[in-house]
DSSP file (Angstrom, degrees, kcal/mol; ACC not computed):
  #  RESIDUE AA STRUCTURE BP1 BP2  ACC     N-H-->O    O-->H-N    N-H-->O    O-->H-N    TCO  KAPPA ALPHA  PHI   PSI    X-CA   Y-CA   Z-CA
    1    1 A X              0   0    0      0, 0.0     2,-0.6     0, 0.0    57,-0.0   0.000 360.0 360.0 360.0 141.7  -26.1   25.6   -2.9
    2    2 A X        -     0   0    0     27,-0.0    57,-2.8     2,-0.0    58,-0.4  -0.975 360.0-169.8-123.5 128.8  -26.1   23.0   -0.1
    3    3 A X  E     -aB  29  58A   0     25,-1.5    27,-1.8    -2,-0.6     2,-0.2  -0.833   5.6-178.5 -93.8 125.5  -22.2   21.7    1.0
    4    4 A X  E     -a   30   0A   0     53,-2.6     2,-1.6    -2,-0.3    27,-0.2  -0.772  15.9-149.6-141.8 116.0  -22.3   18.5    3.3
    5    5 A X  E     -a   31   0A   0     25,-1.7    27,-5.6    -2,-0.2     2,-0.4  -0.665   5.9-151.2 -80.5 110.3  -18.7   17.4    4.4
    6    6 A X  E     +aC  32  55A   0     -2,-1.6    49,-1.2    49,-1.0    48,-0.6  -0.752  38.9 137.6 -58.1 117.6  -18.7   13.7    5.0
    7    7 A X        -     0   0    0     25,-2.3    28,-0.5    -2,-0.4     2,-0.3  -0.938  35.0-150.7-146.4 155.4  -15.9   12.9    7.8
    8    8 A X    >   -     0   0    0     -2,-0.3     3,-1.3    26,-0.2     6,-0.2  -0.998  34.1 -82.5-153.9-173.1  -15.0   11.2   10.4
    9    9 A X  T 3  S+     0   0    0     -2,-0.3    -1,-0.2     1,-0.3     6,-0.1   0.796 111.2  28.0 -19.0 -87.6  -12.5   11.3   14.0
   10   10 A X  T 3  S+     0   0    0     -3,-0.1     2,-0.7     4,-0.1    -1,-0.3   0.016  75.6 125.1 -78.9  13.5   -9.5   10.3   12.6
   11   11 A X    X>  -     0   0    0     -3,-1.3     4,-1.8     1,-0.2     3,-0.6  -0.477  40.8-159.7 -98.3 140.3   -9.1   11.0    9.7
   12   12 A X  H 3> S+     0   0    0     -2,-0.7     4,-1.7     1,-0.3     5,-0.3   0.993  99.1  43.5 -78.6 -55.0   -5.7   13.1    8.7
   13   13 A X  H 34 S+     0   0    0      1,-0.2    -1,-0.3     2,-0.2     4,-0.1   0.569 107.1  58.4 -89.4  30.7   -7.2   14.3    5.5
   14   14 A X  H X> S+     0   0    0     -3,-0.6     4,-2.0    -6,-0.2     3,-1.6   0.865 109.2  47.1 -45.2 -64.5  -10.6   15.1    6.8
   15   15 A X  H 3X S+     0   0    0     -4,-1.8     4,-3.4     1,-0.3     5,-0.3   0.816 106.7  51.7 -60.0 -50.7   -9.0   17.5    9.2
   16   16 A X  H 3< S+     0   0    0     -4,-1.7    -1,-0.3     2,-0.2    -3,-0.1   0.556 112.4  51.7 -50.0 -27.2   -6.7   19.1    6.4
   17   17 A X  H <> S+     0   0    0     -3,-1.6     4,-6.6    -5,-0.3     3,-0.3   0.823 117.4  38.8 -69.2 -85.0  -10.5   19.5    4.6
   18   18 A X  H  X S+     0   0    0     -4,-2.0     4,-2.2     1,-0.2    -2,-0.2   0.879 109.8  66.9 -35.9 -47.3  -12.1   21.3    8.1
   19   19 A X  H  X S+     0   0    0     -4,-3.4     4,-3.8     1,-0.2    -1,-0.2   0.860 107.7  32.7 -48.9 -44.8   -8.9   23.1    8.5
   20   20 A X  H  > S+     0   0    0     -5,-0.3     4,-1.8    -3,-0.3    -1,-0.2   0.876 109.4  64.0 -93.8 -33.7   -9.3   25.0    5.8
   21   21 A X  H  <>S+     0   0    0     -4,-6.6     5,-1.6     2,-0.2    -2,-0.2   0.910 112.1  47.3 -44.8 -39.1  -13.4   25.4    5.8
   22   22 A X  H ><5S+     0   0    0     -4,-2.2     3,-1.8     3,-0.2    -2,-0.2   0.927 104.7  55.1 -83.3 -57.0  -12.6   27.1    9.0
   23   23 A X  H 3<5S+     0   0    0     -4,-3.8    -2,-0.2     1,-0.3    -1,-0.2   0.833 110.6  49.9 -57.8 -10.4   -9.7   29.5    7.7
   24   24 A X  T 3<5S-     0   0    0     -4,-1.8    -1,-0.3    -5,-0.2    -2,-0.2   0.700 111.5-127.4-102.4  -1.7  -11.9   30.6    5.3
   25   25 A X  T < 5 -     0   0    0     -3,-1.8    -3,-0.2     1,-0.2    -2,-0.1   0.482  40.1-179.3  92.9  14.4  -14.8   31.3    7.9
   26   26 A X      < +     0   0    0     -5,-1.6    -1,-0.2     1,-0.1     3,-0.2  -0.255  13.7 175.6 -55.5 119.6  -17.6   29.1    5.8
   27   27 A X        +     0   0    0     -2,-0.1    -1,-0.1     1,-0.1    -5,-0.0   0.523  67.2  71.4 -92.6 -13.8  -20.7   29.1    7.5
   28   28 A X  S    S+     0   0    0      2,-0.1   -25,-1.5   -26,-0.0     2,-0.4  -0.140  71.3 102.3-141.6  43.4  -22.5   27.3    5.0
   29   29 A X  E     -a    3   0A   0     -3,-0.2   -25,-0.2   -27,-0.1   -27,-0.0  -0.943  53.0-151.0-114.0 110.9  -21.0   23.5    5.5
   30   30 A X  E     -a    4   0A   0    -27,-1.8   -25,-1.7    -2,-0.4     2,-0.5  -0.213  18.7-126.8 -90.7 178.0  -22.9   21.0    7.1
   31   31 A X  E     -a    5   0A   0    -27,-0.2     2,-0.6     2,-0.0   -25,-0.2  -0.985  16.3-165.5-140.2 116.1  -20.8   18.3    8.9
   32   32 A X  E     -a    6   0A   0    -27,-5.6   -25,-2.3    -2,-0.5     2,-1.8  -0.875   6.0-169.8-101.8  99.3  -21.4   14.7    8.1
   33   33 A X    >>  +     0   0    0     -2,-0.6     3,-2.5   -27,-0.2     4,-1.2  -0.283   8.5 179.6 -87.5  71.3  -19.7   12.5   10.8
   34   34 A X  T 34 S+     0   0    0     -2,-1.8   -26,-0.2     1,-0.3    -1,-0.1   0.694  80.9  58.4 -58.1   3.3  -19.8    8.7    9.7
   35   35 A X  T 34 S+     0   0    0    -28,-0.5    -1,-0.3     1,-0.1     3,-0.2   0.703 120.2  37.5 -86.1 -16.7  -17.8    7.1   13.0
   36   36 A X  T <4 S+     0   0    0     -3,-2.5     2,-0.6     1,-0.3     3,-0.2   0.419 117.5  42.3-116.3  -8.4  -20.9    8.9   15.0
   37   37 A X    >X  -     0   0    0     -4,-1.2     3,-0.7     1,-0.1     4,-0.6  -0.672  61.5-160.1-150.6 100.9  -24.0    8.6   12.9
   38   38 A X  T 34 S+     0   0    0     -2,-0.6     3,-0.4     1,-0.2     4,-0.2   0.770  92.0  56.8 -34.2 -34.3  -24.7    5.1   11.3
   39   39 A X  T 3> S+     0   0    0      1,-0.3     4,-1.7     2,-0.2    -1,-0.2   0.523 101.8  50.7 -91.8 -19.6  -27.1    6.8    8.8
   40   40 A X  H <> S+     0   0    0     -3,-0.7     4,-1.2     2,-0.1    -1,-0.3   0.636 111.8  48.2-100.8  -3.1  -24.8    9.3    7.5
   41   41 A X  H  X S+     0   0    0     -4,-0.6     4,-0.7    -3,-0.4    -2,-0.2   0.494 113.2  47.1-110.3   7.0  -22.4    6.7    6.8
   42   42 A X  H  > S+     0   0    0      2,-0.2     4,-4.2    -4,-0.2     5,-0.4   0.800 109.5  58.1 -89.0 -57.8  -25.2    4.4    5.1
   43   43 A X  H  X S+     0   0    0     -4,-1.7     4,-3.0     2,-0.2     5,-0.4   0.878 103.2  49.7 -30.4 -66.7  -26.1    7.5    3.4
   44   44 A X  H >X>S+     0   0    0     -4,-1.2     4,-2.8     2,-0.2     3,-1.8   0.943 110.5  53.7 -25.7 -89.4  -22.3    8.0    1.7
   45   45 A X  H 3X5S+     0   0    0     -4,-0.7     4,-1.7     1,-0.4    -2,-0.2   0.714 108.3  44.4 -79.9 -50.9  -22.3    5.0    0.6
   46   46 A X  H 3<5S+     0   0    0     -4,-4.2    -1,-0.4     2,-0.2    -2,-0.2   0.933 123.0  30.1 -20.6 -64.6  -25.5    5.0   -1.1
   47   47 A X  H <<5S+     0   0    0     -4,-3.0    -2,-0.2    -3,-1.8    -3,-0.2   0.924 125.6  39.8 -87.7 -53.1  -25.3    8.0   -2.8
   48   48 A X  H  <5S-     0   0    0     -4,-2.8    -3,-0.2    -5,-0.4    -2,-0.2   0.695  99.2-127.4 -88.1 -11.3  -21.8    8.4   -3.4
   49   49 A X  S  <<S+     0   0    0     -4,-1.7     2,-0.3    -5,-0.5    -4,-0.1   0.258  82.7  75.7  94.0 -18.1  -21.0    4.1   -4.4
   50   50 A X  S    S-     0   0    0     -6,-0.1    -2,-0.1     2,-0.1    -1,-0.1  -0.979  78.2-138.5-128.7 137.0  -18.3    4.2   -1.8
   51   51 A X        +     0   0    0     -2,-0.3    -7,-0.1    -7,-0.1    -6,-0.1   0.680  65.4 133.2 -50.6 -29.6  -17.1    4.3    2.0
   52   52 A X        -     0   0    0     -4,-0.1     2,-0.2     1,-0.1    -2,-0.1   0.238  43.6-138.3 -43.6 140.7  -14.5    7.0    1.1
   53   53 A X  S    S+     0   0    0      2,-0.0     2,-0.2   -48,-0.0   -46,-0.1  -0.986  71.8  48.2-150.2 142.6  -14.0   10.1    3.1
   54   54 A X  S    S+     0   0    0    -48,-0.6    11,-0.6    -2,-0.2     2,-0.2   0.645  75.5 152.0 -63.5 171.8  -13.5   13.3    3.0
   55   55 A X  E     -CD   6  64A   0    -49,-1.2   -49,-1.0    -2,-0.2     9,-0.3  -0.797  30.9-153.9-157.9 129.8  -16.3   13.7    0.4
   56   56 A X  E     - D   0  63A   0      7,-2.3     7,-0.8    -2,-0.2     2,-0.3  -0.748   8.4-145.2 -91.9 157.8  -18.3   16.7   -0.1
   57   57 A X  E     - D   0  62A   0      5,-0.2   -53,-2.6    -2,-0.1     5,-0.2  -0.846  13.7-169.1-143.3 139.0  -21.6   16.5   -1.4
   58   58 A X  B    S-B    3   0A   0      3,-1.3     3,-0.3    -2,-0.3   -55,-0.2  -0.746  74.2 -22.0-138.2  99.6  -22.6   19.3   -3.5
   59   59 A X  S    S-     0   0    0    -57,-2.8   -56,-0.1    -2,-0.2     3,-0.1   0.675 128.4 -51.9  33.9  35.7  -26.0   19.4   -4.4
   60   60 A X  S    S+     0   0    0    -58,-0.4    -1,-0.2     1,-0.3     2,-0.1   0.319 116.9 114.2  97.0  -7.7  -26.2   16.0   -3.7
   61   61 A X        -     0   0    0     -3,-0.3    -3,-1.3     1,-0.0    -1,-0.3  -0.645  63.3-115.7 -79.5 162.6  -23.1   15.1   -6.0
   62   62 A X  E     -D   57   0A   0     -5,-0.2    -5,-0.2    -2,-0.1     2,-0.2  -0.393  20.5-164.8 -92.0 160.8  -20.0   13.7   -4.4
   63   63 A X  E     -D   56   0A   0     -7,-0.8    -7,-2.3    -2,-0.2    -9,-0.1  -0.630   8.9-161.9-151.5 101.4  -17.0   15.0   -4.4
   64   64 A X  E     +D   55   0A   0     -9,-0.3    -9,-0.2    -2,-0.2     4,-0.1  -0.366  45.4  24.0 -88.5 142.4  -13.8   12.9   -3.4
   65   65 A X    >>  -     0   0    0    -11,-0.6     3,-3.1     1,-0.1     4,-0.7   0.956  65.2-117.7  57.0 125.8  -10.1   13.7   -2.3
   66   66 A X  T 34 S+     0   0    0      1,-0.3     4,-0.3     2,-0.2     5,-0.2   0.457 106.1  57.8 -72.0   8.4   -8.9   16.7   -0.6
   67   67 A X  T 3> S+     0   0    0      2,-0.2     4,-1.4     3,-0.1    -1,-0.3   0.658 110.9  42.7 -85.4 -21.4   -7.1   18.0   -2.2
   68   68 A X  H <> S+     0   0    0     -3,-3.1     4,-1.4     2,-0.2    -2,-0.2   0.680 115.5  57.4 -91.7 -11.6   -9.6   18.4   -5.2
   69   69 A X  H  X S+     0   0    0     -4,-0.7     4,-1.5     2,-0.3    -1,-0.2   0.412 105.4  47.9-117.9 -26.9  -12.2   19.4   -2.4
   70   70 A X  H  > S+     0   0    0     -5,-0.4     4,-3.3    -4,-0.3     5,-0.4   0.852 107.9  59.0 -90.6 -39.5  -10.0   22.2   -1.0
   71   71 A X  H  X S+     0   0    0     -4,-1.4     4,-2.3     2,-0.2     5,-0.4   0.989 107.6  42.8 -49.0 -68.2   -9.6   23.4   -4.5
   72   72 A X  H  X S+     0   0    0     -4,-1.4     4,-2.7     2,-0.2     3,-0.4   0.899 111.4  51.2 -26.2 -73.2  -13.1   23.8   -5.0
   73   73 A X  H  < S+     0   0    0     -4,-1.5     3,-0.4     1,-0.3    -2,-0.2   0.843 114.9  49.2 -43.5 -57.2  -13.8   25.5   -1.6
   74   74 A X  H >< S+     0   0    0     -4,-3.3     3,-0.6     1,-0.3    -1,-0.3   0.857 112.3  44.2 -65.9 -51.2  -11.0   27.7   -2.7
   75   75 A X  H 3< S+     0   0    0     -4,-2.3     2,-0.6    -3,-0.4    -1,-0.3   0.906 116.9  62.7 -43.1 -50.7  -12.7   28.3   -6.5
   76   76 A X  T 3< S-     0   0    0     -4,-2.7    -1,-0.2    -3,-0.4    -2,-0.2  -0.422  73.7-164.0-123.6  86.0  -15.9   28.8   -4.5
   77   77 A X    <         0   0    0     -2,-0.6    -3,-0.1    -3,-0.6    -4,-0.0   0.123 360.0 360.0 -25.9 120.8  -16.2   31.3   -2.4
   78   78 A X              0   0    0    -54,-0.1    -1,-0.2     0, 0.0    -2,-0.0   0.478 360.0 360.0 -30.6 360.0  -19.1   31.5    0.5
């Protein structure tokens, strides 16, 4: 399964997203920064129809709002 977290700097729920990728020790999340990489934020918005962040991409599907995006991680374990 390929996870890529779409993020960026500032964002308070990004971080609340990360926070918890990390307490659960996931190795297997790639980090998509859109304030830092034009192309990942071209990308989003392509693929997923919106600017909106966090969004996890999960096999290439979107996935929107953290809260529903820590619920997952939490449903599915590394």
């Amino acid at each position: 399964m390929k996870l890529e977290l779409f993020m960026g700097d500032t964002c308070p729920y990004c971080r609340l997203v990360k926070k918890e990728i990390e307490k659960q020790g996931r190795t297997d999340v790639a980090y998509c920064n859109i304030d830092r990489s034009e192309a990942e934020l071209q990308r989003l918005v392509e693929v997923g129809g919106k600017r909106q962040i966090p969004c996890l991409f999960i096999d290439g599907k979107p996935l929107y709002e953290s809260k529903d995006i820590v619920e997952w991680l939490r449903a599915n374990p590394q």
